[in-house]
N, C-alpha and C positions, 0 to 999 in steps of 0.2 A: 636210790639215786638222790637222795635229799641229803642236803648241805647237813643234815643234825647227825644223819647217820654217819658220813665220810668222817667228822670229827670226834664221832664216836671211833670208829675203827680204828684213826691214826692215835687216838691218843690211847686204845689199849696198845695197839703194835710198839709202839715207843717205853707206852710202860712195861710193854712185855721185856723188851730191849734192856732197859734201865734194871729190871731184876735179874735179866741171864748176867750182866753187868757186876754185881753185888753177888749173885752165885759162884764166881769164879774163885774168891777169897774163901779158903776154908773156913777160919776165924768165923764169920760172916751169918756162910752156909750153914755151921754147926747152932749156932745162936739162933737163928731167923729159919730153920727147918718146917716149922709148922708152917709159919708165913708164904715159904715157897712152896709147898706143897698145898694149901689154900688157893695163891695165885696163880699156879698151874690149872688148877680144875678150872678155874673161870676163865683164864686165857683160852684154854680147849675148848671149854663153851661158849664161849663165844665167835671163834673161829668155826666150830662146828654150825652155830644159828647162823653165821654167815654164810657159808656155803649152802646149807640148807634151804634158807629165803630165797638167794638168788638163783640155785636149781628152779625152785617150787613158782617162780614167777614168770622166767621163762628155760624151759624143760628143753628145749630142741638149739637154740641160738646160743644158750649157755656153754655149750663147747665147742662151739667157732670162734671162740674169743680166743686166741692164745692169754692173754693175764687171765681168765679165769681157769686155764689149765696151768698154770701156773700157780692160781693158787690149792687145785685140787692136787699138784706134786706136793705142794707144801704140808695139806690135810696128812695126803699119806706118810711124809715126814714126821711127822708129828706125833705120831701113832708107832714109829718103828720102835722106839727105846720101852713101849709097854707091853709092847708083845714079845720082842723078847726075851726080858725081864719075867714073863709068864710061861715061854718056851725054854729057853735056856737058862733064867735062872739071872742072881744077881751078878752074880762072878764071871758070867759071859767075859770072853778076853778083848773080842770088839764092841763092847757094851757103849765105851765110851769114843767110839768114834760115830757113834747112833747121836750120845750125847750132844757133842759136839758140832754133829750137820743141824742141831737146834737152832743155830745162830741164822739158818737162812731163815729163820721165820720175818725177820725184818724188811724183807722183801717184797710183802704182804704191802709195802708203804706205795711202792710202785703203780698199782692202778690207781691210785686215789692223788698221785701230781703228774699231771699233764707235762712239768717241767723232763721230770724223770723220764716220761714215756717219748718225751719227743728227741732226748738227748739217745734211746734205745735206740729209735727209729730209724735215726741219723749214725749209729753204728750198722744198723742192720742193712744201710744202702749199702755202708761202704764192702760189706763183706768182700763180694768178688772182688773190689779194686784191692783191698787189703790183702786180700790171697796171693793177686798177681803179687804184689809188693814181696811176702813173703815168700812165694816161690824163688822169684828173683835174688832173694836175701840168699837163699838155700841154694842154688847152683854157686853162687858167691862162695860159699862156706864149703861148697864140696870141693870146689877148681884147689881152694886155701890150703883146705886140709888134707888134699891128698900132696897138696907142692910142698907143704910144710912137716909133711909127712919124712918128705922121700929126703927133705934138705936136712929136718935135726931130731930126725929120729932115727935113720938107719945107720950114719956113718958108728966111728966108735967111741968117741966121745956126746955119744945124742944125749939128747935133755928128755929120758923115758918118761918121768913125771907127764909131763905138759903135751907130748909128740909122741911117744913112744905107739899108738895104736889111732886107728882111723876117731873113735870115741874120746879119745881126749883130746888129740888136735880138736875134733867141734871144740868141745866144753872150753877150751883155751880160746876157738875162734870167738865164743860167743861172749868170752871177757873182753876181748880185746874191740868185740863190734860195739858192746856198752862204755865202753875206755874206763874199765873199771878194774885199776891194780895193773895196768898194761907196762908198765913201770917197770913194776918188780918182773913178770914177765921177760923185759926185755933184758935185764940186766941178769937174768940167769941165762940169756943167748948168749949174751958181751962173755959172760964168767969163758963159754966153751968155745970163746972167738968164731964163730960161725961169721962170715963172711958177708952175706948177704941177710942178714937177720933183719939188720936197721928199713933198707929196704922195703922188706915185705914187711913186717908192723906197719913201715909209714903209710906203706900204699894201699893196705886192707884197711886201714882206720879210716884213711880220708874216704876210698868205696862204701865200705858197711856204714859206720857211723855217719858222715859227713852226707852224705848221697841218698842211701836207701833209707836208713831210719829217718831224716829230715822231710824224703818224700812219703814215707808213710805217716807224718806227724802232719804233713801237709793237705793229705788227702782226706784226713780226719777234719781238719777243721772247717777245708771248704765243704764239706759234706753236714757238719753242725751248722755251720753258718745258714746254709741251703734248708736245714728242717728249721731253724729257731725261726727265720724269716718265714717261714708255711706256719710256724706256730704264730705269728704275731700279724699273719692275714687272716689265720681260723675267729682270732681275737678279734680281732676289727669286723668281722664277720656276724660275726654272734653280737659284740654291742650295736653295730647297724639293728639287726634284727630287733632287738629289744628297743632301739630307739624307734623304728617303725612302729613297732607293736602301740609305745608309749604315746607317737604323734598319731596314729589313730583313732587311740579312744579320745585324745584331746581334742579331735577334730571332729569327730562325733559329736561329743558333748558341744561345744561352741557353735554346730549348729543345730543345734536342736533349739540352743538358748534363743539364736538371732531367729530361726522359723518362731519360736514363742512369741518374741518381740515385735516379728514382724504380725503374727495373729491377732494379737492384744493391739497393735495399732488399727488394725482393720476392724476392728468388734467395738475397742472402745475410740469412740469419738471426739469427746470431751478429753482427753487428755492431750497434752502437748508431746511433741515427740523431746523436748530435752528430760521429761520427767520421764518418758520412757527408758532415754541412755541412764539417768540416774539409777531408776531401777536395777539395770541392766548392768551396771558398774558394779553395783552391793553381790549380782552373785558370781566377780571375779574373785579370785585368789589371788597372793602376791606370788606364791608357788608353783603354778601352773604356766608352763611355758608355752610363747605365744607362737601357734600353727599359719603361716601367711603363704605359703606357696600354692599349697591345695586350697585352700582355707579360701584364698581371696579372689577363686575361680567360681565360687557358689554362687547360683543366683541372688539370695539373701541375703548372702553380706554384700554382692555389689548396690541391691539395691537400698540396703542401709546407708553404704558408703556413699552414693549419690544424693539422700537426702541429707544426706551430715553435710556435704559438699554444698547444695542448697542452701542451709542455715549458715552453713560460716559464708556463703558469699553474701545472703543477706546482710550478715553481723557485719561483715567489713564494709559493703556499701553504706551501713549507719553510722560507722567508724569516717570514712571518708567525709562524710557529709559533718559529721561533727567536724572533724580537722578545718573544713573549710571554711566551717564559720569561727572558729580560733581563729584562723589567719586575716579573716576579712577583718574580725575587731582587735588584731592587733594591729594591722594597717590603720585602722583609723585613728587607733590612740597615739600612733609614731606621727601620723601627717596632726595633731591637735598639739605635739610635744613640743616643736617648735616655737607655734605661736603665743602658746603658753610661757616661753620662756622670753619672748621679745617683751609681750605686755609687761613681763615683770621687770626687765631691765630699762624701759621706760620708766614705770613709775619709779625705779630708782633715782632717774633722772630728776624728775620732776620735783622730788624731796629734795634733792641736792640744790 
């Protein structure tokens, strides 16, 4: 479950990825033979130690996960193209569709993002709703195919291609529910004048495509919408918890400090309480964020707080008292500035 290992796993599963990738190129293949058959054994082994550990850790819980039997289809995947190769032989004729299902090994990426598993999730609600959706799609398609049936395929001019059996009207209906080539479709009906051809195209499109595939796009979304928001409360969830965890120990520690603080002032006598906060300041941090809710319900910080409240009401009442004798001798040097200035305009006088 450690962040060292998950990044170890995604980044073999991707490099496994990136070599089935460069395997596909004969050119490639024939060159770098040894290489891939070297990166095979360790991808195997590694996929193997993984299954293995997380059996071996826990034995019973380990198959109630579905992704971890997911990744044990995958183990036995992985292993079919060697057996065989040892059964059958190289020239097996399905040898290479063994090859081939290699590619789900990338799948392996799945348990290890949250992203992925919540985007699962949010398909796996919608199953039933999806179902209905396609059910509905499919009575659609049967009403179509059999009316489409009976209008241009049985007269004598029918359009046997596209119409001609219950099998193909679907495959036609299922082009025309994608509106994919419905065009051309339709202009092979115009070629044998059928009458009402325009008709039913327009109004099976607007039904099938316009309608049901819109409400099955729709039910898909609010249904992601619905897990992404569960995935981004699980989020908020878990950094709470961690934030708790963190203003715990920080609240711990700050009062153990101020109980210290407050000991040291009870034991030593001689000291002042400002040299005390000083002390007390040297073993803050700039990093350590500050706990006040809990924090400031403790006996000993309140009763820190009330003697700090103490000193500063002192400080300010020797503040005050200073102020007031500032103002008293500036009042006396305003009521002296007058007279000071008459006496001088006299003796101005007296020179003249």
């Amino acid at each position: 479950m450690s962040r060292l290992f998950k990044i170890i796993m995604i980044s073999t599963v991707s490099t496994n990825a990136f070599f089935m990738i460069l395997w596909t190129d004969y050119e490639t293949r024939y060159n770098l033979f040894r290489l891939f058959e070297v990166s095979e054994l360790i991808f195997v082994s590694i996929y193997s130690s993984e299954f293995c550990m997380k059996l071996y850790v826990d034995p019973i819980n380990y198959w109630k996960d579905g992704y971890n039997l997911l990744d044990v289809i995958i183990i036995i995947i992985i292993f079919i193209p060697y057996s065989l190769r040892k059964i059958k032989g190289k020239h097996y004729p399905y040898l290479n569709i063994a090859d081939g299902v290699q590619s789900l090994r990338i799948l392996k990426l799945i348990p290890y993002s949250r992203g992925i598993r919540t985007l699962i999730s949010a398909m796996g609600q919608t199953a039933c709703t999806v179902a209905s959706v396609l059910v509905l799609l499919f009575v659609l398609m049967y009403v179509f195919a059999v009316l489409g049936f009976c209008l241009f395929g049985v007269p004598e001019s029918a359009d046997l291609n596209n119409w001609g059996n219950l099998a193909l009207a679907f495959f036609t209906l299922f082009s025309l529910a994608t509106v994919d080539g419905w065009t051309d479709l339709q202009q092979q009906l115009d070629a044998r004048d059928f009458a009402l051809s325009r008709s039913f195209t327009i109004i099976f499109i607007l039904l099938a495509s316009f309608v049901f595939l819109s409400m099955f796009v729709g039910v898909m979304i609010i249904h992601t919408e619905d897990s992404v928001k569960k995935f981004e409360r699980e989020l908020m969830l878990e950094r709470h918890m961690t934030l708790m965890e963190e203003k715990h120990v920080i609240l711990k520690w700050q009062q153990e400090e101020v109980s210290k603080l407050m000991q040291t002032q009870k034991n030593v006598d001689h000291k002042s309480f400002t040299e005390l906060v000083e002390k007390f300041k040297k073993t803050l941090r700039h990093t350590d964020p500050m706990v006040l809710d809990d924090f400031g319900t403790s006996l000993p910080f309140i009763d820190v707080y009330l003697s700090t409240l103490d000193n500063q009401d002192a400080t300010i009442y020797k503040l005050q008292e200073l102020y007031y004798e500032m103002v008293h001798v500036l009042s006396l040097m305003l009521e002296d500035l007058p007279q000071k200035k008459q006496s001088q305009s006299l003796e101005k006088v007296e020179e003249k």
